[in-house]
GUMITOR-747459 format. One record per residue (C-alpha): x, y, z. Coordinates in steps of 0.25 Angstrom, whole numbers, plus 5000, padded with zeros to 4 digits. Example, Ala and Ser with C-alpha at 12.3 -4.5 7.8 and 13.67 -1.06 7.14 Angstrom:
2
     u     v     w
  5049  4982  5031
  5055  4996  5029
***
This chain:
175
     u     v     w
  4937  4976  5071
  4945  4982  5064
  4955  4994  5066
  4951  5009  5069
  4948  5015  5054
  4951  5028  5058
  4968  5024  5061
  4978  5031  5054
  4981  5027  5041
  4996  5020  5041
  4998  5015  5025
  5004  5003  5022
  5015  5003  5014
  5021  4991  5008
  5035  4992  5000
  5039  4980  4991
  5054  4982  4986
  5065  4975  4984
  5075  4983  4990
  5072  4981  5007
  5080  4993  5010
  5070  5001  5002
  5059  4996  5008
  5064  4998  5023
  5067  5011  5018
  5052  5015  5013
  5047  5007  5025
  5052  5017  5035
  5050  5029  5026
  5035  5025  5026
  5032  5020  5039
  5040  5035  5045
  5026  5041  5037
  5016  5032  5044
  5015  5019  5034
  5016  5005  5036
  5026  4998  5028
  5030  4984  5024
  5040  4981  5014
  5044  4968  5007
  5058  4968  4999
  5056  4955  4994
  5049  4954  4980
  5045  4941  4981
  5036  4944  4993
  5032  4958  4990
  5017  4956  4984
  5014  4945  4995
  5019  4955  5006
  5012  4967  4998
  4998  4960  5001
  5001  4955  5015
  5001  4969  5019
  4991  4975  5014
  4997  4989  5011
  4992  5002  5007
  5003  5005  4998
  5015  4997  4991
  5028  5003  4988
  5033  4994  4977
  5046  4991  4970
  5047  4989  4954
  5059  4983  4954
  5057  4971  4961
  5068  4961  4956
  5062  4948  4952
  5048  4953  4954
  5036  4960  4946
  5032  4972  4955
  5021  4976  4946
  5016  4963  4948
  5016  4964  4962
  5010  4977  4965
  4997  4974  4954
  4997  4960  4964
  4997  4968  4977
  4986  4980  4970
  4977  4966  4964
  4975  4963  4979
  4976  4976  4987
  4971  4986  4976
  4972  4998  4986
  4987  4997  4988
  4995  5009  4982
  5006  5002  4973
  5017  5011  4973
  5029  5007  4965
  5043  5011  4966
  5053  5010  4954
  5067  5014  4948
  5068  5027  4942
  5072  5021  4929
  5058  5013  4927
  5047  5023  4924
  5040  5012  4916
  5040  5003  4926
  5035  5013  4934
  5025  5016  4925
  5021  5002  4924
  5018  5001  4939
  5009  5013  4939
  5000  5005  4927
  4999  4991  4936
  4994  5000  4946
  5004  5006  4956
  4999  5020  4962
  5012  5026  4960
  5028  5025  4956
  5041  5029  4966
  5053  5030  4958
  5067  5024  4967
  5076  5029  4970
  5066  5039  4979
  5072  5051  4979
  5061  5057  4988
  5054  5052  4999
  5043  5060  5000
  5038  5058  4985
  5038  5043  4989
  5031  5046  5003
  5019  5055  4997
  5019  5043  4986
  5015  5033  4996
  5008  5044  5004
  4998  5046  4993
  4994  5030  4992
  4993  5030  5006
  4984  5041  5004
  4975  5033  4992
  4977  5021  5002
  4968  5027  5011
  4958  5032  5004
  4956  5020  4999
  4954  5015  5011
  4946  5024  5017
  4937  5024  5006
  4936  5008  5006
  4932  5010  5023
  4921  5022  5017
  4917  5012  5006
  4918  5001  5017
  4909  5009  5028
  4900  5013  5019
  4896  5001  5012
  4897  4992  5022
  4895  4998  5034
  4893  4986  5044
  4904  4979  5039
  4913  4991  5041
  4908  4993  5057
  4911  4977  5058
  4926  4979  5052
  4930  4994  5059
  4918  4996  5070
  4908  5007  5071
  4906  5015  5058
  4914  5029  5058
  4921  5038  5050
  4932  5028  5041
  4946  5032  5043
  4957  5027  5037
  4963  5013  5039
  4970  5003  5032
  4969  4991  5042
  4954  4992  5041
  4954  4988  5026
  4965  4979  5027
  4956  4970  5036
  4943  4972  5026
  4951  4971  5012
  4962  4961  5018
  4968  4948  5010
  4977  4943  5021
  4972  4929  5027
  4972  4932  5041
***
């Protein structure tokens, strides 16, 4: 069976940048709020890692020598629509940005960040649309197919939010 639908809700956060200091950087900045974060600073693995771990949000770097990030995210979305794309970019590229935000990102962060807490409530607030989603997919879920939601999480009660839950029941991995 699976886990409790009712436990906390600790987002995913996956950042795919080319600079690993960077990404060490928001990986404790994020996980000090209560999120999960992976991070990968290699391009060439990025979208490959980006699926493997099923997150609820991507932070993702424009500038990725060598490689096509807007390729990438409209790969990760194609197979994981609910993830929250949101990109990070130079000051200097404003039609880069505004390509991003066309091909499907949520949302844009300017670097150098120049403060934290606008880049906090930014990934606060996919988390947020990340579990409502969720949420309504285990309504949707209970409602529609009620015994097959009592075989996966246990006796019916009141649906709560949790992201393991819909990992097992949407997941791509071969296990």
């Amino acid at each position: 069976m699976a886990s409790n639908p009712h436990a906390p809700f600790m987002p995913k956060l996956m950042i795919l940048d080319d600079d690993r200091a960077f990404c060490r950087e928001m990986a404790d900045f994020f996980r000090s709020f209560g999120f999960l974060p992976k991070f990968c600073d290699n391009p060439a693995l990025a979208q490959r890692k980006a699926l493997l771990a099923h997150p609820d949000i991507v932070l993702l770097d424009l500038h990725m020598p060598g490689f096509d990030s807007l390729a990438i995210g409209q790969a990760i979305k194609r197979q994981q629509p609910w993830v929250q794309l949101i990109y990070t970019v130079t000051n200097a590229d404003a039609a880069l940005a505004e390509k991003a935000l066309a091909s499907g990102g949520e949302s844009i962060l300017f670097k150098p960040f120049r403060n934290m807490h606008i880049v906090y409530q930014t990934v606060r607030q996919s988390a947020a649309t990340v579990k409502a989603w969720q949420e309504s997919m285990l309504r949707n879920l209970k409602t529609s197919f009620p015994g097959e939601y009592e075989t996966i999480f246990g006796p019916s009660q009141d649906v709560g939010p949790h992201d393991d839950m819909l990992e097992a029941f949407f997941s791509t991995d071969a296990e």
